[in-house]
Jmol script that loads the backbone (N, CA, C; Angstrom):
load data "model"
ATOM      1  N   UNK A   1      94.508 101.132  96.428  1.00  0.00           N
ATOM      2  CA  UNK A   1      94.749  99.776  96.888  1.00  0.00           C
ATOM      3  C   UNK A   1      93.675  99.400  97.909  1.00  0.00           C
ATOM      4  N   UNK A   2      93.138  98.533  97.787  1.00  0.00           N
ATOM      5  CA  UNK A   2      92.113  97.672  98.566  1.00  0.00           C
ATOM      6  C   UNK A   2      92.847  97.600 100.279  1.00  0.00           C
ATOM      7  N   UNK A   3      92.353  98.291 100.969  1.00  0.00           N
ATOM      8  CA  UNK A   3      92.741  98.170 102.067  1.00  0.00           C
ATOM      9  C   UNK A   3      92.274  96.978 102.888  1.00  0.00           C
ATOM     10  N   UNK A   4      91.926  96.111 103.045  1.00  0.00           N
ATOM     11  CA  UNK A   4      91.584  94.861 103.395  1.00  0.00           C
ATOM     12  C   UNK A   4      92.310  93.703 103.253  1.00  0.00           C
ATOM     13  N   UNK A   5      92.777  94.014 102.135  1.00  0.00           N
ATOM     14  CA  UNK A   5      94.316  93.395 101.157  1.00  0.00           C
ATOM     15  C   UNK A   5      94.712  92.331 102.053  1.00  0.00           C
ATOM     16  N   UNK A   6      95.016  91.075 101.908  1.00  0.00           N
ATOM     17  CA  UNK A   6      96.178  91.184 103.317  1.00  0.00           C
ATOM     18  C   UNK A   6      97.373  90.606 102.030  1.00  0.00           C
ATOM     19  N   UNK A   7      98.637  91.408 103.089  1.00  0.00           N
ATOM     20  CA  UNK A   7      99.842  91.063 102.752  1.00  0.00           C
ATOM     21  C   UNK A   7     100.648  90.334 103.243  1.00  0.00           C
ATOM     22  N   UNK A   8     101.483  89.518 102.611  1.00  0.00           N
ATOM     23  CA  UNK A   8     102.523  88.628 103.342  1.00  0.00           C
ATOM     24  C   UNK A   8     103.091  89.627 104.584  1.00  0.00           C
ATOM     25  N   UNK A   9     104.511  88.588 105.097  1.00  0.00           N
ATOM     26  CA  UNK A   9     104.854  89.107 106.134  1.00  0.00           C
ATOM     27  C   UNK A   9     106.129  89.927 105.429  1.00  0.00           C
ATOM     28  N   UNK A  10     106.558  89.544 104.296  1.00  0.00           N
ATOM     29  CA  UNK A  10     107.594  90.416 103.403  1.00  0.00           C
ATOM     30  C   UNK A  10     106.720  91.569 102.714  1.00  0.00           C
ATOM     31  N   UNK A  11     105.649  91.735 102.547  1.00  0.00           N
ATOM     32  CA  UNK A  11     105.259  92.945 102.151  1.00  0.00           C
ATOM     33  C   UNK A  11     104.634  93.539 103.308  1.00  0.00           C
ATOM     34  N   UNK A  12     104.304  93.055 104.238  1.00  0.00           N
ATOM     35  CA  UNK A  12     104.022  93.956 105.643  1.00  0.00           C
ATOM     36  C   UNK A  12     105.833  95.240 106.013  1.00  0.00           C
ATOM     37  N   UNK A  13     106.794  94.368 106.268  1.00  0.00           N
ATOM     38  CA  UNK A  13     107.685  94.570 106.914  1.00  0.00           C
ATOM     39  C   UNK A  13     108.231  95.665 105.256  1.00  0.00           C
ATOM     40  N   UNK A  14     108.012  95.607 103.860  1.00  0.00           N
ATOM     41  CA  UNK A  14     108.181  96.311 103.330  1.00  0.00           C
ATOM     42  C   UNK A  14     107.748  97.860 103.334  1.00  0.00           C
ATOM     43  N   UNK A  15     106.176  97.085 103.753  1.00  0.00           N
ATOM     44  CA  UNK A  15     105.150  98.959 103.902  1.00  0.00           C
ATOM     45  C   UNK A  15     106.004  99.191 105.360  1.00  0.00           C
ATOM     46  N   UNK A  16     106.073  98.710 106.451  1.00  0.00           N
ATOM     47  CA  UNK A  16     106.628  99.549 107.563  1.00  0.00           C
ATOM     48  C   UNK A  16     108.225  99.386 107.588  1.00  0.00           C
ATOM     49  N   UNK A  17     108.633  99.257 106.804  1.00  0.00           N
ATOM     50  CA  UNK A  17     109.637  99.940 106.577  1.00  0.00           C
ATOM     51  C   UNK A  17     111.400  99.190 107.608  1.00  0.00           C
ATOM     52  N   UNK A  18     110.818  97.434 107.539  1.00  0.00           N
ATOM     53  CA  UNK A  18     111.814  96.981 108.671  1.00  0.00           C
ATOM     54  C   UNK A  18     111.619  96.114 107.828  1.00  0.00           C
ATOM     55  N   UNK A  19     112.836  94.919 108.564  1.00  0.00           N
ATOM     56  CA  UNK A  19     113.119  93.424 108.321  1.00  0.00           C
ATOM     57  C   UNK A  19     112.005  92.499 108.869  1.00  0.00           C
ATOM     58  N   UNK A  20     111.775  91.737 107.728  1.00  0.00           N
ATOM     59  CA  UNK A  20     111.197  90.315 108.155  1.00  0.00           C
ATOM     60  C   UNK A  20     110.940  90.245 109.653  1.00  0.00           C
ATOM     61  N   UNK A  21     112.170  89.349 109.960  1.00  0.00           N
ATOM     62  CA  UNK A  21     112.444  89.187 111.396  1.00  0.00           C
ATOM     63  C   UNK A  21     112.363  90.242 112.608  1.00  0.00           C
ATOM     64  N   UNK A  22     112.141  91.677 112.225  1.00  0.00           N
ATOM     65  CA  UNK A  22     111.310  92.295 112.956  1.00  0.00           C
ATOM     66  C   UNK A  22     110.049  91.904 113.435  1.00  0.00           C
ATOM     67  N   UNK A  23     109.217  91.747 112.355  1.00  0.00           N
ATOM     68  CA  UNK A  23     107.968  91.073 112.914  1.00  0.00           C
ATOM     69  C   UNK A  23     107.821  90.529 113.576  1.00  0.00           C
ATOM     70  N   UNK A  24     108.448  89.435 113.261  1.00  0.00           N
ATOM     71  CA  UNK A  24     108.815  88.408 113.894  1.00  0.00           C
ATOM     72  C   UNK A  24     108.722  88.595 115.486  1.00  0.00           C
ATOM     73  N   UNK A  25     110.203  89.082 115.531  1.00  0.00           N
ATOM     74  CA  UNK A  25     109.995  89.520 117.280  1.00  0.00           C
ATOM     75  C   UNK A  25     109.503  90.430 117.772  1.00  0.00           C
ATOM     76  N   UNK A  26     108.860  91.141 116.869  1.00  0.00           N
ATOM     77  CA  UNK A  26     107.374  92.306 117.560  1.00  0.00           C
ATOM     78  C   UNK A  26     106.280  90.975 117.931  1.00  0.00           C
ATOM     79  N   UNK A  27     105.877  90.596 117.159  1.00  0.00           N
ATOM     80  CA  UNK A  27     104.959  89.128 117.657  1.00  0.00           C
ATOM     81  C   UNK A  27     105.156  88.491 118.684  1.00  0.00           C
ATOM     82  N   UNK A  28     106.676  87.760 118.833  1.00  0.00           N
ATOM     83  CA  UNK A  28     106.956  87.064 119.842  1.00  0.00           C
ATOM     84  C   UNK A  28     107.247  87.461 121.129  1.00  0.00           C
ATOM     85  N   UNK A  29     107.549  88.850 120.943  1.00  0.00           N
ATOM     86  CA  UNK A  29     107.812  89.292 122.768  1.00  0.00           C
ATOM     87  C   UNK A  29     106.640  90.082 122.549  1.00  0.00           C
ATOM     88  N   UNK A  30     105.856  90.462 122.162  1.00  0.00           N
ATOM     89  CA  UNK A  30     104.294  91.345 122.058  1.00  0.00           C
ATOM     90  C   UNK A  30     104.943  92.802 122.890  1.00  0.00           C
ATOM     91  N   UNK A  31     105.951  93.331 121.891  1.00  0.00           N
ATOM     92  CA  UNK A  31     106.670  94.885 122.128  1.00  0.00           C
ATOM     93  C   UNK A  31     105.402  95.308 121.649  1.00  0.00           C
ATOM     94  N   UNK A  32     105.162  95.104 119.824  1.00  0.00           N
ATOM     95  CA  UNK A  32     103.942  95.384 119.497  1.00  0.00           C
ATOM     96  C   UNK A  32     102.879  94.483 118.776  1.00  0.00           C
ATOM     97  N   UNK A  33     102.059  94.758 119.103  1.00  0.00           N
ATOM     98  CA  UNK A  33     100.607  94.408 118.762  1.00  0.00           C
ATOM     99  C   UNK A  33      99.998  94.325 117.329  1.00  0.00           C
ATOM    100  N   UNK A  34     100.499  94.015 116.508  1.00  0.00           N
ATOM    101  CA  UNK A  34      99.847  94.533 115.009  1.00  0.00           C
ATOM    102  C   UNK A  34      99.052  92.915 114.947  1.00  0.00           C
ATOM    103  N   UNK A  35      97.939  93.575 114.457  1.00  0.00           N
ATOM    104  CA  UNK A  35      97.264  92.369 114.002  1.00  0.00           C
ATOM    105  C   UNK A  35      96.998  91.298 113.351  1.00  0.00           C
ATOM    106  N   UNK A  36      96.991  90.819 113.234  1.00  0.00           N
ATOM    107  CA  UNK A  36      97.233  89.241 111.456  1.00  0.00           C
ATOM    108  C   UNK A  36      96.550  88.186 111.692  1.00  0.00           C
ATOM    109  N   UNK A  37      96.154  88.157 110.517  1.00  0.00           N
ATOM    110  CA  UNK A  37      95.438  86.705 110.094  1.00  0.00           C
ATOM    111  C   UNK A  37      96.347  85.526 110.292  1.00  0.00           C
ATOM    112  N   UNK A  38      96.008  84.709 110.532  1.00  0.00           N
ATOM    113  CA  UNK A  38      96.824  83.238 110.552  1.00  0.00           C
ATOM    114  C   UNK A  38      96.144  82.368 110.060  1.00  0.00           C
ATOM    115  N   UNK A  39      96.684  81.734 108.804  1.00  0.00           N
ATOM    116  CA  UNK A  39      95.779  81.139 108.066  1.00  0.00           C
ATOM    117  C   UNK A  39      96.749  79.556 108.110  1.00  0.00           C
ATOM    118  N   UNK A  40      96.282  78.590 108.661  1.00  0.00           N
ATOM    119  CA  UNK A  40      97.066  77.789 108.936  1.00  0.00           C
ATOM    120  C   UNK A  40      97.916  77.457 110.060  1.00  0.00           C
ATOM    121  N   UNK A  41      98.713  76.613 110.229  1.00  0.00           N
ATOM    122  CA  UNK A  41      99.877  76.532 110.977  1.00  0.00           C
ATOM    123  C   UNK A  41     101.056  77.836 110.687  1.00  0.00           C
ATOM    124  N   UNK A  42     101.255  77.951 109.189  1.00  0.00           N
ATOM    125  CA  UNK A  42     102.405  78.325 109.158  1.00  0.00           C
ATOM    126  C   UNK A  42     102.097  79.638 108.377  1.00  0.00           C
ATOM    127  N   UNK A  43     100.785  80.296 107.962  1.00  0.00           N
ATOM    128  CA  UNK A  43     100.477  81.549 107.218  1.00  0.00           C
ATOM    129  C   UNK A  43     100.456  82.784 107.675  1.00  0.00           C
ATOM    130  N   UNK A  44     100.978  84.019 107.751  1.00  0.00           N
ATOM    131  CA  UNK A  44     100.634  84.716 108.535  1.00  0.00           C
ATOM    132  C   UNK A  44     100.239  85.875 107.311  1.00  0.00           C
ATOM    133  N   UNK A  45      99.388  86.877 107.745  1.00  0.00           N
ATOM    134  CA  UNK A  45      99.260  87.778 107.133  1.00  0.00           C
ATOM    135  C   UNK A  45      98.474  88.804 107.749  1.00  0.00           C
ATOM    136  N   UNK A  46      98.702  90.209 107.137  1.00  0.00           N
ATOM    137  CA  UNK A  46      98.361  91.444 107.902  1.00  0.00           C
ATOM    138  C   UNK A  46      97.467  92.300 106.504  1.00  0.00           C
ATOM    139  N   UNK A  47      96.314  92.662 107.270  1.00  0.00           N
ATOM    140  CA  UNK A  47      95.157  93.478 106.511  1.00  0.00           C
ATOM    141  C   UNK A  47      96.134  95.019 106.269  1.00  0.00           C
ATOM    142  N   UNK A  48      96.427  95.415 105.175  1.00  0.00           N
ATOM    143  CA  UNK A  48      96.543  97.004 105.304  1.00  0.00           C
ATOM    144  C   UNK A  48      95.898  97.660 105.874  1.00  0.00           C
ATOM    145  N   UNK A  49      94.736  97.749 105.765  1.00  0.00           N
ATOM    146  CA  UNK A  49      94.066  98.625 107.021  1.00  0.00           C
ATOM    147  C   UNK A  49      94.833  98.885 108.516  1.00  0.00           C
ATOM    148  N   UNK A  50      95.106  97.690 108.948  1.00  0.00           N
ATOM    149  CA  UNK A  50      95.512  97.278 110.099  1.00  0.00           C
ATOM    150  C   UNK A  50      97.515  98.080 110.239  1.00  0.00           C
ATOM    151  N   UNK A  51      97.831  98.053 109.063  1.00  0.00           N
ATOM    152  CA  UNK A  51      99.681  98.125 109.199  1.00  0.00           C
ATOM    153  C   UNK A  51      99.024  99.859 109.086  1.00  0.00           C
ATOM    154  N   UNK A  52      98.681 100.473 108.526  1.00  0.00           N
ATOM    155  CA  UNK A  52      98.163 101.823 108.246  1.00  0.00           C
ATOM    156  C   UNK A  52      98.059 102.965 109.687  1.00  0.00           C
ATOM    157  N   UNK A  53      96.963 102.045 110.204  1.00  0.00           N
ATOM    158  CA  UNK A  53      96.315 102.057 111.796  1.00  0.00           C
ATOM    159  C   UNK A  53      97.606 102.150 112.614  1.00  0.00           C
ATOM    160  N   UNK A  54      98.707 100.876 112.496  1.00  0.00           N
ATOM    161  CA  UNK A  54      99.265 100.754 113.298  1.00  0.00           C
ATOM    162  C   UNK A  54     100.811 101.605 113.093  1.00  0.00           C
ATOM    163  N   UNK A  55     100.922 102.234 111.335  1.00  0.00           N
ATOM    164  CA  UNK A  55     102.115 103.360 111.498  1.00  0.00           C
ATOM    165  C   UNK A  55     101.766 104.515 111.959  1.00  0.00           C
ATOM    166  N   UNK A  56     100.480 105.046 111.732  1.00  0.00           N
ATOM    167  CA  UNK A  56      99.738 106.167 112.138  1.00  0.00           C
ATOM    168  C   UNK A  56      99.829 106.403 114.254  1.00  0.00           C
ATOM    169  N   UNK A  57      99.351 105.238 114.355  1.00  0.00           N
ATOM    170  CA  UNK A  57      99.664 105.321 116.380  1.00  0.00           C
ATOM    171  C   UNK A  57     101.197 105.450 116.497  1.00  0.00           C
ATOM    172  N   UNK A  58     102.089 105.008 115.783  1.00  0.00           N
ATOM    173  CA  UNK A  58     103.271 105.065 116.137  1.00  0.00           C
ATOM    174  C   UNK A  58     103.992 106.121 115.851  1.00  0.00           C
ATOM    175  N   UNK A  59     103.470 107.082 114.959  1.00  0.00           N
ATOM    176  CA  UNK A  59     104.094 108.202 114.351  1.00  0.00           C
ATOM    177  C   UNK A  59     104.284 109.258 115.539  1.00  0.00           C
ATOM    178  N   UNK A  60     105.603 109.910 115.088  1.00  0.00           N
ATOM    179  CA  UNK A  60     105.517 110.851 116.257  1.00  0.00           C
ATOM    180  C   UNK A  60     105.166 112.351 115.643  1.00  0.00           C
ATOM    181  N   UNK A  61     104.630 113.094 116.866  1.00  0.00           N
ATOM    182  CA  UNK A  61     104.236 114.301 116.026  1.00  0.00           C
ATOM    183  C   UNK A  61     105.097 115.276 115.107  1.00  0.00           C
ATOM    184  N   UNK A  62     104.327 116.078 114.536  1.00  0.00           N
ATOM    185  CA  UNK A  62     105.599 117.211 113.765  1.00  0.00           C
ATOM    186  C   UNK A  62     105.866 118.003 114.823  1.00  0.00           C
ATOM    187  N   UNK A  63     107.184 118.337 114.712  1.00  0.00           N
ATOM    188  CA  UNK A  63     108.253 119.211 115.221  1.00  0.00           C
ATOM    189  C   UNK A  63     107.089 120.643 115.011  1.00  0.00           C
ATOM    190  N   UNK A  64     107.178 121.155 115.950  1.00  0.00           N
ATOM    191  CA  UNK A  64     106.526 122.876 115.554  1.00  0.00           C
ATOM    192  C   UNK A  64     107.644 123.897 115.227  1.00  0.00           C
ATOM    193  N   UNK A  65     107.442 124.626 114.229  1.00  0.00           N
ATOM    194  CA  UNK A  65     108.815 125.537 114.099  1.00  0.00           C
ATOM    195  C   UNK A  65     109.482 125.754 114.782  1.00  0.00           C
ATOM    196  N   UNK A  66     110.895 126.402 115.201  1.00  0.00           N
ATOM    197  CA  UNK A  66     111.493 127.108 116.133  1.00  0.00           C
ATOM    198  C   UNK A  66     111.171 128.445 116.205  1.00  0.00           C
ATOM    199  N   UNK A  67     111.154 129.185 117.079  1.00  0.00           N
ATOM    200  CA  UNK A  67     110.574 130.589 117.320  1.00  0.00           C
ATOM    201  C   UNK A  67     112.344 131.289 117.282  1.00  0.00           C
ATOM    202  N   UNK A  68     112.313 131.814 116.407  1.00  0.00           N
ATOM    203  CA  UNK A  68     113.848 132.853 116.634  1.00  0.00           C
ATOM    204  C   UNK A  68     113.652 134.045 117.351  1.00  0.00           C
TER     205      UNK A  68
END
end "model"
wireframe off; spacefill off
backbone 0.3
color backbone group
């Protein structure tokens, strides 16, 4: 897939794995930062590159085995 792509805000919130209206208020109180095109008044859209970038910073690390 063309990482440059951009995707709606229903296929953004599909790849990371939340509601619409998540975005939404990640945008509006700027909890987080993800980047997007705004094409218009009313267009919004996000480069894959960019949603990729931004599950990768958010990921938390792997668990290291338990030592028995």
């Amino acid at each position: 897939m063309d990482v440059n792509r951009l995707l709606t805000v229903q296929e953004a919130a599909e790849f990371l794995g939340v509601k619409v209206g998540t975005i939404y208020v990640w945008r509006s109180t700027g909890r987080f930062k993800i980047p997007a095109v705004k094409l218009g008044a009313n267009i919004l859209r996000f480069r894959l590159s960019d949603l990729e970038t931004f599950a990768e910073s958010h990921a938390e690390p792997a668990a290291s085995p338990a030592v028995i």
